[in-house]
N, C-alpha and C positions, 0 to 999 in steps of 0.2 A: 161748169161743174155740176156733174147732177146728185141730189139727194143720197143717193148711193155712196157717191164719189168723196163727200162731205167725213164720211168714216172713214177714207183711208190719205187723210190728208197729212200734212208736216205733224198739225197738232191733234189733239184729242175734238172730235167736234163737241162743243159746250151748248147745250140744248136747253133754253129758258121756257119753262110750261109756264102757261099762260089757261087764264082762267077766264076772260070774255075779252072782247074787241077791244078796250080802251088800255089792256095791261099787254095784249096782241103789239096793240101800237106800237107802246113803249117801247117795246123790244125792237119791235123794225128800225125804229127810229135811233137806235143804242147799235145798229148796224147788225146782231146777230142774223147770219143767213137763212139760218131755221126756226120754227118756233113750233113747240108741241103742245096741247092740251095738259093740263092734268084733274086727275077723278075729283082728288081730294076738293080742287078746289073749286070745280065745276058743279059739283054736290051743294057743296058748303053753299054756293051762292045762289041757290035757291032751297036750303033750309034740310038737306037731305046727308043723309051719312052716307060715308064710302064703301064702297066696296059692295053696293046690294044690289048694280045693275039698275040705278036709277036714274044715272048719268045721261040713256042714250037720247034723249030727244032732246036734251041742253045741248051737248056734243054733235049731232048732228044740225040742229041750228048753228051751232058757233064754226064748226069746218064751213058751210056753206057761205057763213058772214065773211070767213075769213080767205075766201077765192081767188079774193084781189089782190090778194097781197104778194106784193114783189120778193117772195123768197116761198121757202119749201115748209108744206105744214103736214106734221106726225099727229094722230089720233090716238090718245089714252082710251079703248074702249073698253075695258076691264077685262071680264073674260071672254066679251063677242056678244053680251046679253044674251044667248043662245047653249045649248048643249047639243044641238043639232048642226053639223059641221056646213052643210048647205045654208042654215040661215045663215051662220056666221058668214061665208066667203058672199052670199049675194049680197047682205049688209054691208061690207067692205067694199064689194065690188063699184056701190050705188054711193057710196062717202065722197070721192072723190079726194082723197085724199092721198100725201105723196106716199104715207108710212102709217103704221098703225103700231100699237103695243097690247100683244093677247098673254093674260096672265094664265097660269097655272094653278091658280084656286079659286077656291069658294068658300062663301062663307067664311073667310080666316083661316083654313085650313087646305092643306093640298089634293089635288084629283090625281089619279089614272094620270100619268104622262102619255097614255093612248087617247086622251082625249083631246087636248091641246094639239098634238101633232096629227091628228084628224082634221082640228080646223086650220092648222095651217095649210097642210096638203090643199084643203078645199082653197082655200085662199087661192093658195096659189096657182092654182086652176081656173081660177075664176079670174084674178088681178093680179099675173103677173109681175107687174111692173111698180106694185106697190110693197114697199119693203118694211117686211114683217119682223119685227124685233119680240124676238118673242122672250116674255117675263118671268123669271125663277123663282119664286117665293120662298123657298128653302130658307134663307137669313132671314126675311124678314119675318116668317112666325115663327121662326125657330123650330123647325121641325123637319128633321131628317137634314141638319147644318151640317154636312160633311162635305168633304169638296168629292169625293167619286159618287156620293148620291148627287150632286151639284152635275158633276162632268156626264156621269149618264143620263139625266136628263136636259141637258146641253145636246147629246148628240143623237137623241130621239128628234129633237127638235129641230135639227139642222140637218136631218135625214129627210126630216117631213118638208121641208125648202126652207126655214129662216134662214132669215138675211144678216140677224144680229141676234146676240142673247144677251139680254139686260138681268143681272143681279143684284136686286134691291138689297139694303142690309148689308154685303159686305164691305167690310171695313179695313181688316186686317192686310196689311202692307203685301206680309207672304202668301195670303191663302190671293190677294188679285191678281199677284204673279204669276202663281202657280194655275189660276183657271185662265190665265188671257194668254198662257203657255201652250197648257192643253185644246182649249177650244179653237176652233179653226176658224172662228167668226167675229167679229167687229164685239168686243165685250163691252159692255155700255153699265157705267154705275149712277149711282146716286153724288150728289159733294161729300166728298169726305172729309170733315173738318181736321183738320191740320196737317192735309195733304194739298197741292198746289195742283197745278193742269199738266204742269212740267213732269211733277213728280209722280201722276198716278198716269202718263205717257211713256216715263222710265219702266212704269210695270206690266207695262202691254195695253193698258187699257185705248179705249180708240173713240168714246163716247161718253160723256156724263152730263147728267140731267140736274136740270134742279127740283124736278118734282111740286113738291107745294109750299114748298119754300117762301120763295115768292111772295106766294097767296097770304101764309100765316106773316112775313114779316110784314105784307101792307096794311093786315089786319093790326097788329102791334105799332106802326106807325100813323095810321088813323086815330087809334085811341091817344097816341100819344099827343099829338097834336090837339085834340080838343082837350086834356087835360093840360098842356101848356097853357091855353089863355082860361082854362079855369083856376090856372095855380099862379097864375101871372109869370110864367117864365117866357123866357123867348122864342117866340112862332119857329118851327121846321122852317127852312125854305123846300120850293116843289115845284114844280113845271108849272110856269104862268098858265090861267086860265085862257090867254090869249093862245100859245102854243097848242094845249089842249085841244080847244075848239075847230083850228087850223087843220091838225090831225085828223079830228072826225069829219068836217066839212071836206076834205079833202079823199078820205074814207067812204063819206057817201054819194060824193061826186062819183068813182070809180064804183061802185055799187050799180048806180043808176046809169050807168053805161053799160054793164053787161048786161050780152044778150037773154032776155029768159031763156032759160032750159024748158027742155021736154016742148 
């Protein structure tokens, strides 16, 4: 089943962003068949905020780290670090990566929908075969939240060749209905707390992420552990250091097997 194939399966595909090789692991090892990056937490872990386009040489180490891994890996690269629709598709091109995610703003605010569907187009001229989900910001800053501002720039973007359109932000039971109704493409959301996998499948949806989730509950489960034995309560349990080590050693066995490039 290829990458592609993964969005139109029985269930919604459940997509765990991962934030360096050792949370990468996790997930393989938790059987998920895909694993994607995310900004947030790629930023975070080397001291930087989101959203400024300062991701790309983390991200481009961590796709590269991540080659060997026996399943399909998506690229959070915000908005292509680029406003030039050629850097963005030769950048892509050069990722190697199975899928990518191109947003539609900057700076917290939204662009030109002619500008995103420029670098999709290029994309996909360039790397056909990697599947471009392209990101609506609309919900998440709040600005221009209406579902036919939503739907026309859904189908600028899937004129320009995406492969999927992800909607950050939405929440609303009706309004996921009504765009995974309208749209003609794999709609891809964020977790929706107190909706299930079953239940946001019932609404069309065909893809959701967990974004930086993840990242911020390991951050809250670290702290929480070292304030356990400073409060004398009782230790987390957590994947033995033995299994850890297993993982990585086994990691960089396959690493040091593949051929260099170039």
């Amino acid at each position: 089943m290829s990458f592609r194939d993964l969005h139109y399966a029985d269930r919604p595909l459940l997509l765990p962003n991962a934030w360096d090789v050792g949370s990468a692991l996790g997930f393989v090892a938790a059987g998920f068949p895909a694993v994607g990056t995310t900004s947030f937490g790629v930023n975070a872990s080397t001291g930087r905020p989101d959203a400024e386009g300062a991701s790309r040489e983390a991200t481009v180490a961590l796709i590269r780290a991540l080659a060997t891994l026996p399943v399909y890996v998506t690229a959070d690269i915000e908005d292509g670090y680029s406003n030039e629709p050629l850097a963005v598709a030769e950048f892509v091109a050069g990722l190697a990566a199975d899928g990518v995610n191109l947003e539609d703003s900057a700076g917290g605010r939204l662009v030109d929908p002619a500008i995103p569907s420029a670098k999709i187009a290029a994309i996909k001229r360039a790397a056909p075969d990697v599947f471009v989900n392209a990101r609506i910001d609309s919900y998440w800053f709040h600005e221009d939240d209406r579902v036919p501002a939503v739907l026309e720039r859904a189908k600028a973007y899937a004129d320009a060749g995406a492969d999927g359109i992800f909607v950050p932000g939405a929440t609303d039971p009706a309004t996921l209905e009504e765009l995974a109704t309208a749209i003609p493409l794999p709609l891809n959301v964020l977790v929706v707390p107190g909706l299930t996998l079953d239940d946001l499948q019932a609404l069309g949806v065909r893809r959701v992420s967990t974004g930086s989730l993840p990242y911020r509950v390991a951050i809250d489960a670290a702290v929480d552990a070292a304030e356990a034995v400073r409060d004398g309560r009782a230790v987390p349990t957590a994947t033995s250091y033995a299994e850890s080590q297993r993982r990585l050693l086994e990691f960089a066995r396959d690493a040091d097997a593949r051929p260099a490039s170039g």
